[in-house]
ROSE-603453 format. One record per residue (C-alpha): residue number from 0; residue in three letters; chain; x, z, y negated. Coordinates in nm, 2 decimals, padded with zeros to 4 digits. Last residue first. Layout:
   i  aa ch      X      Z      Y
 NUM ALA  A      X      Z      Y
...
! end
This chain:
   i  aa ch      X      Z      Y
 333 UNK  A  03.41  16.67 -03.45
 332 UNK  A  03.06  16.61 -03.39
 331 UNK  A  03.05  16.74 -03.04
 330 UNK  A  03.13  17.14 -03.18
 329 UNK  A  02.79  17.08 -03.34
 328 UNK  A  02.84  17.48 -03.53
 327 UNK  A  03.15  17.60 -03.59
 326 UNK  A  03.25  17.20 -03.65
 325 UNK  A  02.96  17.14 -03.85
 324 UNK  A  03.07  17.32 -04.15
 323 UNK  A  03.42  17.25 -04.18
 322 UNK  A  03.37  16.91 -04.10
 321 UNK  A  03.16  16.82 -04.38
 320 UNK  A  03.31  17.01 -04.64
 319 UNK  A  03.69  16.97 -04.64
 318 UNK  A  03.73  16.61 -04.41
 317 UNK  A  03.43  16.48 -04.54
 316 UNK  A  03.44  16.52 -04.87
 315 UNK  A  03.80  16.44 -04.94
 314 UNK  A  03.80  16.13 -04.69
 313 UNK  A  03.46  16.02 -04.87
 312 UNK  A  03.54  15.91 -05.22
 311 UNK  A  03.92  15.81 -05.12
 310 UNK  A  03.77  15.57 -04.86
 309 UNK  A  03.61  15.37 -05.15
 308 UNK  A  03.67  15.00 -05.04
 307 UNK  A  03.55  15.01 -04.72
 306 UNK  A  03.26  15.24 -04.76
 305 UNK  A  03.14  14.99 -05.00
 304 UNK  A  03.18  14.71 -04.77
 303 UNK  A  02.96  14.93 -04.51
 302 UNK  A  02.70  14.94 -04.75
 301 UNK  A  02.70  14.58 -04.88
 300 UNK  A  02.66  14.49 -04.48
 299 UNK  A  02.39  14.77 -04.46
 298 UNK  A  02.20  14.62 -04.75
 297 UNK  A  02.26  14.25 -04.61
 296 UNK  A  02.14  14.30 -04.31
 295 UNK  A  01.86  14.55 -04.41
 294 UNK  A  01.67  14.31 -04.63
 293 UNK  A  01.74  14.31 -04.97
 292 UNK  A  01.47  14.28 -05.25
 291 UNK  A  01.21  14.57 -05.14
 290 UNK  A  00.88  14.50 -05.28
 289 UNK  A  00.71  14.66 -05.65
 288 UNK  A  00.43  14.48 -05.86
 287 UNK  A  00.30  14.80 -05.93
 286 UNK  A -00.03  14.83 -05.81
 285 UNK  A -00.07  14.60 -05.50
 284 UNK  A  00.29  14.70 -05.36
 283 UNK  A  00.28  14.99 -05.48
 282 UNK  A -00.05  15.06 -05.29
 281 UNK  A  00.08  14.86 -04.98
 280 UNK  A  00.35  15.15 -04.92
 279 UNK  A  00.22  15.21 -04.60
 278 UNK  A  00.52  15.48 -04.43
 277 UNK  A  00.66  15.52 -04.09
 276 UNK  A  00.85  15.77 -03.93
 275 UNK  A  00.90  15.86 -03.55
 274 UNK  A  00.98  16.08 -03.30
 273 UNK  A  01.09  16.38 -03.51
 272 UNK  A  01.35  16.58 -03.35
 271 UNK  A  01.21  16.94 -03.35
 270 UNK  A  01.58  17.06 -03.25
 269 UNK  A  01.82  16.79 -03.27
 268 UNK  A  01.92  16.59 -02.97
 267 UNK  A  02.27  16.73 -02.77
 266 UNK  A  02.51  16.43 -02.82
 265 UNK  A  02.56  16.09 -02.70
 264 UNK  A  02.87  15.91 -02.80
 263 UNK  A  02.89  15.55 -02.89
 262 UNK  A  03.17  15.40 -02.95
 261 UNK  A  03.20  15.19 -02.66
 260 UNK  A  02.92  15.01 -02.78
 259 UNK  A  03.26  14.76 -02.93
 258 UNK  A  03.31  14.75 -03.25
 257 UNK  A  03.32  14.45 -03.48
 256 UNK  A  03.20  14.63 -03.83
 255 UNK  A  02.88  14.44 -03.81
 254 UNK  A  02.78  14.50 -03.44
 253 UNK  A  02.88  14.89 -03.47
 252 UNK  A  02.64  14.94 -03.75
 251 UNK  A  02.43  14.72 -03.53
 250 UNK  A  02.47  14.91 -03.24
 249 UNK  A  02.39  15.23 -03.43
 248 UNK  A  02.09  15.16 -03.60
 247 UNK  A  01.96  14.95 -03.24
 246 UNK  A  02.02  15.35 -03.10
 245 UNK  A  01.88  15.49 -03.39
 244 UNK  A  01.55  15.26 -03.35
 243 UNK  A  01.48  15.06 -03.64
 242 UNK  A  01.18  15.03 -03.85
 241 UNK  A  01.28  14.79 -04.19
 240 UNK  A  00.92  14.83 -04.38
 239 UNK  A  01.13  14.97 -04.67
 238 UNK  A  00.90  15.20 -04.76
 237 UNK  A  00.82  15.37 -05.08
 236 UNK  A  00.43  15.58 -05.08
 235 UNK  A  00.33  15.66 -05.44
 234 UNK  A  00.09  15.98 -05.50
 233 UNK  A -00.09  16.00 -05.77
 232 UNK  A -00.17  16.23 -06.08
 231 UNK  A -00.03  16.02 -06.34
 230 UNK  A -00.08  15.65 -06.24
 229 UNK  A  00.26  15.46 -06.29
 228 UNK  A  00.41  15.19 -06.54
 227 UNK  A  00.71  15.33 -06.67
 226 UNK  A  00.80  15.63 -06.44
 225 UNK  A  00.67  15.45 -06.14
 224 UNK  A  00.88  15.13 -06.24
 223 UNK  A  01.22  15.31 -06.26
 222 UNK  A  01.09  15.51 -05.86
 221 UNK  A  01.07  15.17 -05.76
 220 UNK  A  01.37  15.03 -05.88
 219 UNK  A  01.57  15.35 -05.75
 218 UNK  A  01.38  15.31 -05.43
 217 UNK  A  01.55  14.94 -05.43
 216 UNK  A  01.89  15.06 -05.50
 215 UNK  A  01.91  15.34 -05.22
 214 UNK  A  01.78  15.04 -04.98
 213 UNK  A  01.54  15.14 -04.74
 212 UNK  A  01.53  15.25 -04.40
 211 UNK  A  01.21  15.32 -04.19
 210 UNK  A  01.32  15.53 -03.93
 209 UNK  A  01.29  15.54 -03.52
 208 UNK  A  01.44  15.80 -03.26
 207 UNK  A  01.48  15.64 -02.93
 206 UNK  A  01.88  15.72 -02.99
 205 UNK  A  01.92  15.90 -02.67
 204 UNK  A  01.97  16.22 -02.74
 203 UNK  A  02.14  16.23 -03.08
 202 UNK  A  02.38  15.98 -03.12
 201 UNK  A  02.75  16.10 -03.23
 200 UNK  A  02.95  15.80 -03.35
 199 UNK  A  03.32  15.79 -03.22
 198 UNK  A  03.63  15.76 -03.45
 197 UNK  A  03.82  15.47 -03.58
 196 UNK  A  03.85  15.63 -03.86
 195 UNK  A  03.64  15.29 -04.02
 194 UNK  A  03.42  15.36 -03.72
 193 UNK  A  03.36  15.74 -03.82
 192 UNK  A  03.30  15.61 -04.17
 191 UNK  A  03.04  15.41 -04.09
 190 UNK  A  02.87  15.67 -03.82
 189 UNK  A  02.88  15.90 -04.12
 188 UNK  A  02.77  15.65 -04.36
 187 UNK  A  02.47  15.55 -04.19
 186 UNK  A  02.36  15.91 -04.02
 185 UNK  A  02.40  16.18 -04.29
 184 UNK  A  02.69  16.39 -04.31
 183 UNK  A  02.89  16.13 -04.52
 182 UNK  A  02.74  16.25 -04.85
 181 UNK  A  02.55  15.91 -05.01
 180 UNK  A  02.74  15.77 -05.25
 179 UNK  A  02.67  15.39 -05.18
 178 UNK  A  02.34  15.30 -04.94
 177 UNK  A  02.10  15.43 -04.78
 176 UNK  A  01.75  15.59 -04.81
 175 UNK  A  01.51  15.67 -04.54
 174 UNK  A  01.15  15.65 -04.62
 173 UNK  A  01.04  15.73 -04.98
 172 UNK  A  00.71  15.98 -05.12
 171 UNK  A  00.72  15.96 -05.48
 170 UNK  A  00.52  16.21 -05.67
 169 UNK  A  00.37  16.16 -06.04
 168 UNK  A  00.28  16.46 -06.25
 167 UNK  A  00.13  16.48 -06.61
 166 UNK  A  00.06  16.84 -06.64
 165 UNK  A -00.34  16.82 -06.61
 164 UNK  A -00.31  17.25 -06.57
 163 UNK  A -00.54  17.32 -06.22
 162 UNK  A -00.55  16.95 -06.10
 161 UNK  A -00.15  16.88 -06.23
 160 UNK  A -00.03  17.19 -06.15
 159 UNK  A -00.15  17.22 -05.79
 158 UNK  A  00.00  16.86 -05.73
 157 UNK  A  00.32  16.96 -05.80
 156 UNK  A  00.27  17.29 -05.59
 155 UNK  A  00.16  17.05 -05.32
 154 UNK  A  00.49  16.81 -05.37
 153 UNK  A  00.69  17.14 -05.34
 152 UNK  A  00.57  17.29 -05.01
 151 UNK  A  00.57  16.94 -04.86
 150 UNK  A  00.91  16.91 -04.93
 149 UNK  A  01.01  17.29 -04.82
 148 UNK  A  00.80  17.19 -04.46
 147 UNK  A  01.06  16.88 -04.46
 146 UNK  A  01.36  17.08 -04.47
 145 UNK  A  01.21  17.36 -04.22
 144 UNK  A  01.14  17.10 -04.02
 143 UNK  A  00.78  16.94 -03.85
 142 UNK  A  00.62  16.87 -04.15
 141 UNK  A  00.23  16.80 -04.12
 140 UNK  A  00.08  16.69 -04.49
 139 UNK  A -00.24  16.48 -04.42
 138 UNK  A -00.22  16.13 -04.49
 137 UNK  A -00.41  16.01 -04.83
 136 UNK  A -00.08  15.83 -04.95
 135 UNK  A -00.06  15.62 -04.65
 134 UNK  A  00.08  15.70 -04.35
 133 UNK  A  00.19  15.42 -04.05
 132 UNK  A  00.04  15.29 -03.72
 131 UNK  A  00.13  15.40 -03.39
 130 UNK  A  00.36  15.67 -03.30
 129 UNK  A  00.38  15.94 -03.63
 128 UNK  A  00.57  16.21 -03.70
 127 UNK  A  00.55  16.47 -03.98
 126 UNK  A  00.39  16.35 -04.30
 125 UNK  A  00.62  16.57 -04.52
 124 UNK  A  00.92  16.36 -04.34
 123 UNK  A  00.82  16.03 -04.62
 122 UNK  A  01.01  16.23 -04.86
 121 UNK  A  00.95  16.37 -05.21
 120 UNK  A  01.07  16.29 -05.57
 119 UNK  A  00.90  16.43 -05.82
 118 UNK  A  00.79  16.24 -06.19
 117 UNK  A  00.71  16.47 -06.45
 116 UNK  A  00.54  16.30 -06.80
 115 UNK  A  00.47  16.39 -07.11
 114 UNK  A  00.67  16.74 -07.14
 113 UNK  A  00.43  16.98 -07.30
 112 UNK  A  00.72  17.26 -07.30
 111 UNK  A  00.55  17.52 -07.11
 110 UNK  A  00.39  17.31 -06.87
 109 UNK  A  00.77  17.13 -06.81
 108 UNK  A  00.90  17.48 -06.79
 107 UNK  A  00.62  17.59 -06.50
 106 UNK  A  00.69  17.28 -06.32
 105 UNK  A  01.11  17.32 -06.32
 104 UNK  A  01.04  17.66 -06.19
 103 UNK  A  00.78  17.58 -05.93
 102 UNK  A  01.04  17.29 -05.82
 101 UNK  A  01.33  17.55 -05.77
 100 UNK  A  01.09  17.81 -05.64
  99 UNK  A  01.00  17.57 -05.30
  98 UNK  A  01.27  17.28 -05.25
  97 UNK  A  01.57  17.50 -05.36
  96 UNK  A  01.45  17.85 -05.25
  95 UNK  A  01.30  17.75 -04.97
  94 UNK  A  01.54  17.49 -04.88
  93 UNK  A  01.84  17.76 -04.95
  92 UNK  A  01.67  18.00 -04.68
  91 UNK  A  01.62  17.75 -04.44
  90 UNK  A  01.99  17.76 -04.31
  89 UNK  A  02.04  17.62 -03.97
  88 UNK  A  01.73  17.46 -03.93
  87 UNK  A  01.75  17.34 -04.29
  86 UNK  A  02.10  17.20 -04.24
  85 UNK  A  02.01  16.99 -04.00
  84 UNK  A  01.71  16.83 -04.16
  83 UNK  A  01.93  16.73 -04.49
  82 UNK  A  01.81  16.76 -04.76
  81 UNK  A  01.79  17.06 -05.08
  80 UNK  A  01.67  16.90 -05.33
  79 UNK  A  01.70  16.81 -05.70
  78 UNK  A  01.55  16.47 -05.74
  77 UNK  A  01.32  16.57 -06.00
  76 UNK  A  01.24  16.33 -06.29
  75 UNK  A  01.19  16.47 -06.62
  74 UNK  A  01.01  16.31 -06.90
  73 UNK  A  01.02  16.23 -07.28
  72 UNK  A  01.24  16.49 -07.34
  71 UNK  A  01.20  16.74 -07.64
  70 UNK  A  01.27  17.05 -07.53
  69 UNK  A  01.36  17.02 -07.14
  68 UNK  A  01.67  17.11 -07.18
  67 UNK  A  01.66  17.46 -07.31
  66 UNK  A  01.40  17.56 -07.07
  65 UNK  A  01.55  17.46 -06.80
  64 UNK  A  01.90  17.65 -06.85
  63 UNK  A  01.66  17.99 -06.93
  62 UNK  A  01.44  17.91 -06.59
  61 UNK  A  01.74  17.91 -06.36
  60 UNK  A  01.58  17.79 -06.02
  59 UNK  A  01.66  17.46 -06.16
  58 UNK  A  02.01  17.54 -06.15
  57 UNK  A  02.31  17.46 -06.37
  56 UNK  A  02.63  17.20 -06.43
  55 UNK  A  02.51  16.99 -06.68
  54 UNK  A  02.61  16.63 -06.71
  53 UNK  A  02.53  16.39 -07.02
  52 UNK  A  02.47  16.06 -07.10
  51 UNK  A  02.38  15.86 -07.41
  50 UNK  A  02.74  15.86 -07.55
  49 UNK  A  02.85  15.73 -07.21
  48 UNK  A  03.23  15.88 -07.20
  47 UNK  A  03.16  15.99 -06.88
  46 UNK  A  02.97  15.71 -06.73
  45 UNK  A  03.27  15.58 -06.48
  44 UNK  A  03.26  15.91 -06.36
  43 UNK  A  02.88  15.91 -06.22
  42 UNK  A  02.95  15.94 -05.81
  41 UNK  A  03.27  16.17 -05.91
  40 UNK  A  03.05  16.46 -06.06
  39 UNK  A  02.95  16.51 -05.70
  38 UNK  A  02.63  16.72 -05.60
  37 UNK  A  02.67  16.72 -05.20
  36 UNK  A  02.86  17.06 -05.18
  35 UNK  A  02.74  17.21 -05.46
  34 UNK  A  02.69  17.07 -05.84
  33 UNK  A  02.38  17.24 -05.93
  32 UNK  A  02.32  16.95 -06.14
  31 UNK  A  02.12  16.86 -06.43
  30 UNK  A  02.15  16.58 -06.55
  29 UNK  A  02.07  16.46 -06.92
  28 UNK  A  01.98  16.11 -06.98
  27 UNK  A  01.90  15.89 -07.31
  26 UNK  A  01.78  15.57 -07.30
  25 UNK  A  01.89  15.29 -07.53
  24 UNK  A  02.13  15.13 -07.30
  23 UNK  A  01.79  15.05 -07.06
  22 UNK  A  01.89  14.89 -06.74
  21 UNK  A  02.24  15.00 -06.71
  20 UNK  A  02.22  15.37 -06.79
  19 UNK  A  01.86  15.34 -06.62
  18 UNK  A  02.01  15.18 -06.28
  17 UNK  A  02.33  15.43 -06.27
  16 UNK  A  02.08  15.76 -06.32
  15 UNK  A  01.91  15.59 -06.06
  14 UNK  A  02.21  15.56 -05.81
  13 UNK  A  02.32  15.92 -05.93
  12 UNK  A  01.96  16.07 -05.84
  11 UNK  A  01.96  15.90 -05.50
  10 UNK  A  02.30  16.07 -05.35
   9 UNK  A  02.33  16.39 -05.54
   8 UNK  A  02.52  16.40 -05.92
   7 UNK  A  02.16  16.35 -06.02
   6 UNK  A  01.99  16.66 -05.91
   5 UNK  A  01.77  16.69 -06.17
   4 UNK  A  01.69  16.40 -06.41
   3 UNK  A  01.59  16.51 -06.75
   2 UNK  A  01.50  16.17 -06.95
   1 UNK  A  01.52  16.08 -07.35
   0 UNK  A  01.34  15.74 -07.41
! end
């Protein structure tokens, strides 16, 4: 099999670009990568001299570089995205462009070029917020972000071209993801990596916030077992079903790496702060054969050990990019 992956120098593509590499030594993979600030040619190196791999540095906006490598592939899977919630409200022009025209691009190319199937990531934040209960695939769409209203944007163009064109589409909808080689301006490994600095960990508000985190490794299993065995033209829900508050998030982060609360440091809350997510991934489940294998105690455990042991990975990033940018802006971050 011969995959296009988009945005796999990012967080989630690189750990599935890992699993298939390791999983299937047959397959082929080409990434395509914009290669800004949180697409990092570092999180693959160790695949570089991989005959059956191969990194591009383009855009999926760029309909000449997606054309050309999309001829002959046996299926794309789009994790190209624009992310992160904060960002967006400062900057919602590169989501829209990104998470809107990027994906419309990379459909209209995959149309064009008859590929078989096109799998697109999405986010369990297109559902909006939610206080009892938890959304299944036939939720209605309410983002709440300009990050997550993007998302939503592109999974219903994705689902516009397979019931107006029958292009083989499949969307996966995840909860939170962590886990190795994600960019330290997210939550888990920038509160880990403040501890191991022996810094403070900025909580928004007052951490009542609640996710549902999942392992990077076990949506990368999922999303593995969707391309091989999924329904074309649905919609797959991925959740951990591991709800914590960010304030219990943060004392266990703090719990595990022997810190005191201490550490804690309340901050302004984010604007639009959603109060909660949760997802029903009991289609998957029933359909696929799929469940989470590591609980969050040992995930976040193996996370912070990874952290550990690859400080150059992070120090670089996070002390050129992420600070850089968020200290003109979240002056108590820095």
């Amino acid at each position: 099999m011969k995959l296009l992956v988009t945005g796999g120098a990012g967080f989630i593509g690189s750990n599935f670009i890992r699993l298939i590499l390791r999983k299937y030594p047959s397959y082929k993979v080409i990434n395509l990568d914009k290669l800004n600030y949180s697409g990092n040619p570092e999180n693959l190196k160790d695949f570089s001299g991989n005959r059956n791999y191969r990194l591009v540095s383009g855009d999926i906006c760029d309909p000449k570089i997606t054309a050309k490598l999309m001829r002959d592939v046996d299926a794309v899977v789009n994790f190209a995205a624009e992310t992160h919630v904060d960002r967006s409200i400062l900057d919602p022009d590169a989501f829209i462009r990104t998470n809107v025209f990027g994906v419309y691009n990379l459909l209209e190319t995959a149309k064009k070029c008859g590929v078989p199937r096109f799998v697109h990531i999405s986010t369990d934040e297109v559902y909006g917020s939610i206080s009892k209960g938890s959304f299944t695939e036939r939720s209605p769409l309410m983002p709440n972000s300009p990050y997550s209203a993007s998302k939503a944007a592109g999974d219903l163009l994705a689902r516009s071209y397979y019931v107006t064109y029958k292009l083989p589409v499949i969307i996966t909808r995840s909860s939170n993801n962590f886990g190795p080689y994600q960019f330290p301006e997210k939550v888990i490994p920038l509160f880990i990596t403040n501890a191991i600095e022996g810094k403070q960990l900025p909580l928004y508000g007052k951490g009542n916030n609640v996710r549902d985190w999942l392992y990077v490794e076990d949506n990368c299993l999922a999303i593995d077992r969707i391309l091989h065995n999924g329904k074309i033209g649905e919609v797959y829900n991925i959740g951990g079903d591991q709800e914590l508050a960010n304030i219990e998030l943060t004392r266990s982060i703090l719990r595990y790496m022997s810190l005191p609360p201490t550490f804690i440091k309340n901050v302004p809350d984010r604007l639009g702060h959603d109060l909660r997510y949760s997802l029903d991934s009991s289609k998957i489940r029933k359909q696929l054969g799929w469940k989470p294998k590591l609980d969050f105690k040992h995930a976040i455990l193996d996370t912070i050990d990874w952290y550990k042991e690859n400080t150059s990975w992070w120090k670089n990033i996070k002390n050129k990019t992420y600070m850089k940018y968020y200290k003109k802006q979240y002056k108590s971050l820095a």
